[in-house]
C-alpha positions in Angstrom: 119.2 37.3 -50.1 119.2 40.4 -52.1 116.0 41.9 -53.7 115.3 43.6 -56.3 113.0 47.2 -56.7 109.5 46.7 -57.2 108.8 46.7 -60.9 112.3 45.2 -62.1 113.3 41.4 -63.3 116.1 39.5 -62.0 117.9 40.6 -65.0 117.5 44.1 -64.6 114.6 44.6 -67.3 111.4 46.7 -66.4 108.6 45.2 -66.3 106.0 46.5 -69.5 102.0 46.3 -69.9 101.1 46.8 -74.0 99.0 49.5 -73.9 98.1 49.2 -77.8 99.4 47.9 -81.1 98.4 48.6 -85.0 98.3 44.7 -85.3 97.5 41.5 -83.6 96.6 38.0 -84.5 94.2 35.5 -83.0 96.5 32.4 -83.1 98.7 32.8 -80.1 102.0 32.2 -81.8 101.7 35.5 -83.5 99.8 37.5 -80.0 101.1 41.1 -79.2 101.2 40.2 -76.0 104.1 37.6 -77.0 106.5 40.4 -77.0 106.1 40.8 -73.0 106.5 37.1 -72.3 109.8 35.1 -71.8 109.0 32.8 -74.8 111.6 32.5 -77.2 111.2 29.2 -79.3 110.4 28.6 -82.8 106.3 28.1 -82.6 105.7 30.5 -80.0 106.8 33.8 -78.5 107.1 35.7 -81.5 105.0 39.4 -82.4 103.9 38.6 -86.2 102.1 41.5 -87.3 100.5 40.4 -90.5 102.0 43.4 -92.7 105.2 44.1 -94.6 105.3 47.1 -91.9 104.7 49.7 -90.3 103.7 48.0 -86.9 103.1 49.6 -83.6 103.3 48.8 -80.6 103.4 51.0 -77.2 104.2 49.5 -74.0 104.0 51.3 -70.1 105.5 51.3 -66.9 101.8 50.3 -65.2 101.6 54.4 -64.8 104.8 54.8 -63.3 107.7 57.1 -65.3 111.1 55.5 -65.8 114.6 55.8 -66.8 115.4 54.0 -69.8 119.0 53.8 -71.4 118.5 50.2 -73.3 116.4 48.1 -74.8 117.0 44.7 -76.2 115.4 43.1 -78.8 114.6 39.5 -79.4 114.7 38.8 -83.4 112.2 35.8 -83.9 110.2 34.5 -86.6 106.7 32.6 -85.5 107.0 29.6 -87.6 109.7 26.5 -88.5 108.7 27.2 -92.4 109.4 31.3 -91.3 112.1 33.0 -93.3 114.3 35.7 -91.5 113.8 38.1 -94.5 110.3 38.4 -92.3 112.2 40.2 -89.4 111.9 43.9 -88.8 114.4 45.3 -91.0 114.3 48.7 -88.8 112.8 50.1 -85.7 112.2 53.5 -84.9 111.4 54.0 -80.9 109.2 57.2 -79.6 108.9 58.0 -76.0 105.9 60.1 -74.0 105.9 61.2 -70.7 102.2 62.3 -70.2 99.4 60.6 -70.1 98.1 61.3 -73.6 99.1 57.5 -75.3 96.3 56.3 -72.9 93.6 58.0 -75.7 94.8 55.1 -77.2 92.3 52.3 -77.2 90.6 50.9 -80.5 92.2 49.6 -83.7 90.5 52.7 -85.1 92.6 55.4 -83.2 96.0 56.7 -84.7 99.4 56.5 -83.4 100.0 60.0 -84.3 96.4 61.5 -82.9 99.3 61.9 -79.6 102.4 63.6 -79.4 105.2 61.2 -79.6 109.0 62.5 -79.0 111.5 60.5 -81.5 114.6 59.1 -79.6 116.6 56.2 -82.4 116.0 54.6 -85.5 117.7 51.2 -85.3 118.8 49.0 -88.1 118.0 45.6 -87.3 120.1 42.4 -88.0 118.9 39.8 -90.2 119.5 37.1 -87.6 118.0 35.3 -84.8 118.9 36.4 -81.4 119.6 39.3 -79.1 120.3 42.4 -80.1 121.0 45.4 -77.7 119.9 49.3 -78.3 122.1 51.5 -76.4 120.0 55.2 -76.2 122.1 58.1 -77.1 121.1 59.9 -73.9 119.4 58.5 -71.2 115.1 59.8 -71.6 112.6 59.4 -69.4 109.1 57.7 -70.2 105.9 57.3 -69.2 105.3 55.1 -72.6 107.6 53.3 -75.2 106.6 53.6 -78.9 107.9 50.5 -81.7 107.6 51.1 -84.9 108.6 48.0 -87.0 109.3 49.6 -89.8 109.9 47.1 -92.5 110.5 43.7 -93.3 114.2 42.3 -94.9 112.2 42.1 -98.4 110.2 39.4 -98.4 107.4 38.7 -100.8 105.4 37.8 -97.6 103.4 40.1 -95.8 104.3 40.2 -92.6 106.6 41.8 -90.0 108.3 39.9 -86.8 110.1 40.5 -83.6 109.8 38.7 -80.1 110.2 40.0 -76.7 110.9 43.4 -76.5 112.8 44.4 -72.6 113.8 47.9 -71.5 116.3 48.5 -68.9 117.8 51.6 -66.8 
């Protein structure tokens, strides 16, 4: 039987903990925390952040620094009356590798009260599914920043994505 190193999923994906996020929602189809679980459907699994963007969210390694050369993005909407014009239109991802992102605790504090260092802005499809982010170089993280940038133009306030995995 072959194994896999501590910290990795059978399909190669780190392992994240969500450190802190702009936005959250107390019904559980629209929880942060639904962009580290393997929930995919319609009705559950999606990360609807109740604005027409920005949204942030950083994730960790549990403390540990790791290589990171993709990340794959599930495009969801929370809802069977959900339109995709409510998907992020474009991400732009931030790495740290200190510790300073753990100063990060209360709706109150701001994303950019810690230093941040910008590695892609990604235009996302307008479509359901997987799409994979190939990093122009290969960085190494303590933290992962998402910011959702925007919405596909939607009269509706809000801004979705779904599970969020980063690989080596």
């Amino acid at each position: 039987m072959e194994g896999y190193p501590l910290g990795v999923r059978r399909d190669g994906s780190y392992y994240t903990r969500i450190e802190w996020a702009s936005h959250t929602e107390s019904d559980p189809t629209f929880w942060v925390v639904n962009l580290i679980r393997d929930d995919l459907e319609r009705n559950g699994g999606t990360w609807g952040a109740n604005t027409p963007g920005p949204a942030t969210v950083v994730l960790s390694f549990f403390g540990e620094t790791q290589k990171i050369s993709k990340i794959r993005v599930f495009r969801n909407v929370g809802l069977d009356i959900s339109v995709l014009e409510e998907l992020a239109k474009a991400i732009d991802i931030y790495i740290s590798d200190t510790d300073e992102p753990r100063k990060l605790r209360r709706k109150e504090d701001q994303i950019d009260d810690v230093p941040w260092t910008f590695v892609k802005h990604v235009e996302m499809e307008k479509a359901e599914g997987w799409q994979e982010i190939q990093l122009d170089t290969s960085v190494e993280a303590k933290f992962v920043r998402f910011d959702l940038l925007e919405n596909h133009g939607t009269p509706i306030p809000w801004t979705e994505t779904s599970e969020i995995k980063i690989y080596p």
